[in-house]
N, C-alpha and C positions, 0 to 999 in steps of 0.2 A: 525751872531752873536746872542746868545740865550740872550731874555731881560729879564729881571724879571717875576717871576711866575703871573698869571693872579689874580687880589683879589680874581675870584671863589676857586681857588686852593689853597690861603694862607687859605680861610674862613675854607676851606672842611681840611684842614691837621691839623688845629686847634681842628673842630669837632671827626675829628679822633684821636688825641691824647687822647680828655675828653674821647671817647669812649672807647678809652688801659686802660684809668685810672682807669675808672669805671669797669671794666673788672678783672683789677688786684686783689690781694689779701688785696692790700693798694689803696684804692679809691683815694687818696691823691697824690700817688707818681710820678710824674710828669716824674724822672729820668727811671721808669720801665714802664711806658707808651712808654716813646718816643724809648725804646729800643725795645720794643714788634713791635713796626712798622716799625719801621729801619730794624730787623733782618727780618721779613717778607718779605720784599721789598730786601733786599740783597739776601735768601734763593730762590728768584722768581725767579732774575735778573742777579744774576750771571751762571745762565746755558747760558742766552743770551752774556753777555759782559764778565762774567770771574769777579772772585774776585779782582783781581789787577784793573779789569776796574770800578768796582763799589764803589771801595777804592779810586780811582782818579777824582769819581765824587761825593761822598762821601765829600769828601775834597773842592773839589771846591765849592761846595753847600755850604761847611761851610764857608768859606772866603765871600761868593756871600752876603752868610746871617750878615755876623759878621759886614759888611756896613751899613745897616740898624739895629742892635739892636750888640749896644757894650759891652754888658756884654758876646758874645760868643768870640770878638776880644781876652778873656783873657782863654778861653779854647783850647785845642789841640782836634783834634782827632789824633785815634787810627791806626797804617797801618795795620790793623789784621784781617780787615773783620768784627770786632764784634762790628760794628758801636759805637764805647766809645768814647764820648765827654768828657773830662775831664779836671777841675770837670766841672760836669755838671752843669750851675747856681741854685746855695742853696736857694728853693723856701724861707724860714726867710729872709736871705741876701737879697733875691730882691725879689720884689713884684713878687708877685704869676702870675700873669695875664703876668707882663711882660717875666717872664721864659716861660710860654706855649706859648707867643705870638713870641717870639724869636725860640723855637724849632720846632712850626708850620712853619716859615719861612724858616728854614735850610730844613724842610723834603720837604716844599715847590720846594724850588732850586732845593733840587736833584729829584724830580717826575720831575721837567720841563726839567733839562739837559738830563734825561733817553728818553725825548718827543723828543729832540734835537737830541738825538745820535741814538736809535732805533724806533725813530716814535710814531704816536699819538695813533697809533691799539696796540702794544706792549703795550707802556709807559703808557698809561691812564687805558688800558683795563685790565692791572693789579690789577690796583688800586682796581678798581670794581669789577673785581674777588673776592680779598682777602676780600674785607670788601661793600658786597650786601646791608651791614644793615644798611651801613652808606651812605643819600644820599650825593648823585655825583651831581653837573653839569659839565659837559664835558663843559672848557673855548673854545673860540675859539683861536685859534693857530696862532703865528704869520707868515704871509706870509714866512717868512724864513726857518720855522719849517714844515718838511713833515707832514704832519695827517697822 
């Protein structure tokens, strides 16, 4: 059974969305932050698992996540591959901190389920690939979960 992502990896997905934001063309935009790292993460991961399998964990992430923070309980994603939460929570509508706090969660779930389905050398070592500048700690992995 894969349990919830480790706090190192909610902290570090959190850190990495500020750094998509600040990256972007809009410092601000929360929704083209967390799409720049999703598509990233999908463009890596579906040579390994396939679109349909990154779509289905994609999904599941969202649900894992929409437990702990309900304002994504009232969003869908997307079956398309183009990782689209929608809508995605309107940083006015809800506090700012708690939207990034909610989409660092969901991108949370899906790095731990990719840990779960293709391993800790795949699933993490990606991460660190794509984004060197942002530090990492590598969680420790739950006895269930292969490293």
């Amino acid at each position: 059974m894969v349990q919830r992502p480790p706090p190192s990896l909610v902290d570090f997905t959190r850190r990495l969305l500020q750094y998509e934001m600040e990256r972007a063309n809009d410092p601000g935009d929360l929704a083209d932050g967390f799409r720049r790292v999703c598509h990233a993460l999908h463009d890596r991961q579906a040579a390994l698992i396939g679109t349909a399998g990154f779509d289905a964990l994609f999904a599941r992430a969202h649900i894992l996540a929409a437990r702990d923070h309900p304002i994504l309980a009232a969003t869908a994603v997307s079956p398309r591959g183009d990782c689209s939460v929608s809508p995605l929570p309107a940083v006015p509508a809800v506090d700012a901190q708690e939207g990034l706090d909610a989409l660092a969660t969901l991108l949370a779930h899906l790095i731990w389920l990719l840990v779960a389905f293709i391993g800790g050398t795949l699933g993490l070592g990606t991460v660190c690939e794509l984004w060197p500048e942002v530090p990492f700690e590598r969680p420790d992995a739950d006895p269930e979960v292969e490293q």
